[in-house]
NUZAVO-355136 format. One record per residue (C-alpha): x, y, z; residue number from 1; residue in one letter. Coordinates in nm, 3 decimals. Layout:
NUZAVO-355136
SITE       x       y       z resi resn
SITE       X       Y       Z  NUM    A
...
***
This chain:
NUZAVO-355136
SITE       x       y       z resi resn
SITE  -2.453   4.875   1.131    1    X
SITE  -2.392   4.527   1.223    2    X
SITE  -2.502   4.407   1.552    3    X
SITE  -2.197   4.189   1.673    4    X
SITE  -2.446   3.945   1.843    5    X
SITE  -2.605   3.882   1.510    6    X
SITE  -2.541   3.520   1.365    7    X
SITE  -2.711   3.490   1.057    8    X
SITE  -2.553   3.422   0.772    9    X
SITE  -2.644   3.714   0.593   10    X
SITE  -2.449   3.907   0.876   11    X
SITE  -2.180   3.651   0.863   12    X
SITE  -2.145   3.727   0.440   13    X
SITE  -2.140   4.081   0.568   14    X
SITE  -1.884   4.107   0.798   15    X
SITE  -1.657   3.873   0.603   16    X
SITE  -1.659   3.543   0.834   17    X
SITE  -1.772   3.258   0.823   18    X
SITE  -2.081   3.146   0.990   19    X
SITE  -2.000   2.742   1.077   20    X
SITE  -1.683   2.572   1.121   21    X
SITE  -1.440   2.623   0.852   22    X
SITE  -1.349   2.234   0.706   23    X
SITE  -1.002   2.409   0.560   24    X
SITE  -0.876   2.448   0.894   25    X
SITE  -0.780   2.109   0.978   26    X
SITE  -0.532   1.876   0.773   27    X
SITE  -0.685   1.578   0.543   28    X
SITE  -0.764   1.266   0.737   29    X
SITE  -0.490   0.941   0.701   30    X
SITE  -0.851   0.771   0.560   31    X
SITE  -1.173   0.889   0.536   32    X
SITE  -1.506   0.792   0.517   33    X
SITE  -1.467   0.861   0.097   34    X
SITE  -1.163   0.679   0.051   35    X
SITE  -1.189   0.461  -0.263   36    X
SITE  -1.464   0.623  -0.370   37    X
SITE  -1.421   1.016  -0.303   38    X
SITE  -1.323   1.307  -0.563   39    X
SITE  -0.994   1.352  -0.471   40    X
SITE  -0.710   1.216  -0.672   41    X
SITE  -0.465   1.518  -0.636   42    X
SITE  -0.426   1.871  -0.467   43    X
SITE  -0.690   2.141  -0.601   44    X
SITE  -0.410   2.410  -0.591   45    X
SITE  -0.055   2.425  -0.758   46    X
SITE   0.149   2.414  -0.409   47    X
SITE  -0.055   2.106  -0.328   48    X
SITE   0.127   1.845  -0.545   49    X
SITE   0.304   1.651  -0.268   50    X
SITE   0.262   1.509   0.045   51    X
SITE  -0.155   1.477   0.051   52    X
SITE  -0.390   1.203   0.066   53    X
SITE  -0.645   1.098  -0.190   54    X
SITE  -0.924   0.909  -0.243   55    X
SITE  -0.850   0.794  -0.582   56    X
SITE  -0.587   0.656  -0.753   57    X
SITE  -0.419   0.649  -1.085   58    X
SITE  -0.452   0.240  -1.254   59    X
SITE  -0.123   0.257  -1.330   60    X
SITE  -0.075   0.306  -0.896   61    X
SITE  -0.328   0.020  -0.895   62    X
SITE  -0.163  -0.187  -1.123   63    X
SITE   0.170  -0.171  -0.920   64    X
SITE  -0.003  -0.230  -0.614   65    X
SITE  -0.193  -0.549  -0.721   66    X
SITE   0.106  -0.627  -0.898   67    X
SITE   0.318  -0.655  -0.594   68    X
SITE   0.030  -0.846  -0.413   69    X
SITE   0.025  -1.125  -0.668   70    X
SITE   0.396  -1.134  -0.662   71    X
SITE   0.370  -1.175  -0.293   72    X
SITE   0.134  -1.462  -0.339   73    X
SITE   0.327  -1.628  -0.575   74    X
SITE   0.602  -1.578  -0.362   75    X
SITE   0.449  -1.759  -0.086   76    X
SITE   0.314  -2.055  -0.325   77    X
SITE   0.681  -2.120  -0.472   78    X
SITE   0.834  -2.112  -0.095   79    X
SITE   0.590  -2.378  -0.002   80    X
SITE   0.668  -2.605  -0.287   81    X
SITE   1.048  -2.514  -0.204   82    X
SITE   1.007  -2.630   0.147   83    X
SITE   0.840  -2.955   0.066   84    X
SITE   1.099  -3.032  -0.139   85    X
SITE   1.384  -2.963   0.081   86    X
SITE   1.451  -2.638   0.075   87    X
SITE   1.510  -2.375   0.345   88    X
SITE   1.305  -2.000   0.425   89    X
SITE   1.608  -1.779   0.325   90    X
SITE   1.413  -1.455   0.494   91    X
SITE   1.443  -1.473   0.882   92    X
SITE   1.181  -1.320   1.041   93    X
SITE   0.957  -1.557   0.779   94    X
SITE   1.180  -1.882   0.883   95    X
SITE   1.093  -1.771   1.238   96    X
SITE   0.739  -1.755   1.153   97    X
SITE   0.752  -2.102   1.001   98    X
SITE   0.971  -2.255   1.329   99    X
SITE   0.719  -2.084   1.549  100    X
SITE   0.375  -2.183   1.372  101    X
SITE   0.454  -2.362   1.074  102    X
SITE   0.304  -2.347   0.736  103    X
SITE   0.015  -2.189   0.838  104    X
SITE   0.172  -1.900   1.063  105    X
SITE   0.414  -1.865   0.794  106    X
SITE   0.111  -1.796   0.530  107    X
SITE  -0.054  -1.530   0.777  108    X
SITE   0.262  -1.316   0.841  109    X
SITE   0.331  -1.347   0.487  110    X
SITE   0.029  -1.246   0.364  111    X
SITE  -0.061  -0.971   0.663  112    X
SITE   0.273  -0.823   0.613  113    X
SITE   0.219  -0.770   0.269  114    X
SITE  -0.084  -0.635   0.277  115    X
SITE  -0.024  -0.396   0.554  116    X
SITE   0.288  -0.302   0.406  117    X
SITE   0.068  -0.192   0.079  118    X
SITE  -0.196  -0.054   0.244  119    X
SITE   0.054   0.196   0.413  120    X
SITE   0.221   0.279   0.079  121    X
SITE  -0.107   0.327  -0.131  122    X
SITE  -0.264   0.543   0.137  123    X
SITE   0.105   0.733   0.098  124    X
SITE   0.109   0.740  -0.248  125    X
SITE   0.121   1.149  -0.292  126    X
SITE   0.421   1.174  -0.028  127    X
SITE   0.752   1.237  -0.172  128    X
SITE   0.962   0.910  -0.263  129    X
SITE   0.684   0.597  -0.208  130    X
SITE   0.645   0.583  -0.568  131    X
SITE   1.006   0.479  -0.626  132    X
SITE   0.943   0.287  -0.291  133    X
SITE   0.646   0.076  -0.461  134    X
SITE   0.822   0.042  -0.744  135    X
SITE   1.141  -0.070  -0.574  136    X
SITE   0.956  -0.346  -0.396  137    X
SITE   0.808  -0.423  -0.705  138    X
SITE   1.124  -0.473  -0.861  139    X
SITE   1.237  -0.686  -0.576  140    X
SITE   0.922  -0.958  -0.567  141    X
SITE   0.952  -1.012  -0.935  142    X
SITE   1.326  -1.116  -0.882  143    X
SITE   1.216  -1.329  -0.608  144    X
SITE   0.971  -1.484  -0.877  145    X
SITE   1.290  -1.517  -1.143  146    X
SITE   1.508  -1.679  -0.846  147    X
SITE   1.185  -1.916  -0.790  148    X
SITE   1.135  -2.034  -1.167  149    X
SITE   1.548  -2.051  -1.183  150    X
SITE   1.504  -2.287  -0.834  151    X
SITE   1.200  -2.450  -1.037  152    X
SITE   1.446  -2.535  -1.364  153    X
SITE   1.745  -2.634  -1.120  154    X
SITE   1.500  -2.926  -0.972  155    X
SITE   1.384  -3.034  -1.265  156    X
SITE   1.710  -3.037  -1.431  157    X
SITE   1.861  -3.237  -1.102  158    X
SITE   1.567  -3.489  -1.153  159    X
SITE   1.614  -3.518  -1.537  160    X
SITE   1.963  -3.607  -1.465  161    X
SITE   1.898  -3.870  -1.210  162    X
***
């Protein structure tokens, strides 16, 4: 008979509990100490497809993610030129950031913003819809990069001209 008192493991294994805390009982962490270089990339079970967080990710979720972030740079180089030449920030909350701090201000928001903003979605990645969410801002920095090169062509075109 099993004295109820009795914490071994052995008596644990007998009775059918556990003898420490169970780590099962609690949800996955936002980000954990293994993230980036843990063993999860997915659920373990079938019902555990969506909505979890992993330490690994797939390259093509990599590729999309740095692919954004050197849109985003890109973005911010071809605004700068566009300003120096005359141009206007069409975004406002980064023409505010240019008003309030100028070029430099307007490099930090950028760049913060972007990288928070990725940093939120790759961490997210397993959660229902911020796939077509990455790839929809995806989609929208490289025709920010088109609309840049067309700007790019219209200059140099005006300046042929003249």
């Amino acid at each position: 008979m099993l004295n109820s008192q009795d914490t071994s493991p052995q008596s644990a294994a007998a009775s059918g509990r556990r003898a420490s805390f169970d780590r099962r009982s609690s949800s996955t962490r936002f980000v954990s100490k293994y993230w980036l270089v843990g063993r999860r990339k997915g659920g373990r079970r079938d019902d555990e497809a969506r909505n979890i967080y992993v330490d690994r990710y797939s390259t093509a979720e990599w590729v999309m993610v740095i692919g954004i972030l050197v849109l985003s740079v890109l973005d911010m180089v071809f605004t700068v030129l566009h300003l120096n030449a005359g141009g206007t920030e069409a975004n406002p909350v980064m023409a505010w950031a240019l008003e309030w701090g100028g070029q430099r201000a307007f490099e930090i928001v950028k760049l913060a913003s972007t990288f928070l903003g990725l940093f939120v979605l790759l961490v997210h990645i397993r959660f229902r819809r911020v796939k077509t969410l990455l790839t929809f801002a995806f989609a929208v920095y490289a025709s920010v990069f088109v609309f840049h090169l067309y700007l790019i062509w219209l200059r140099s075109a005006a300046e042929y001209v003249s």
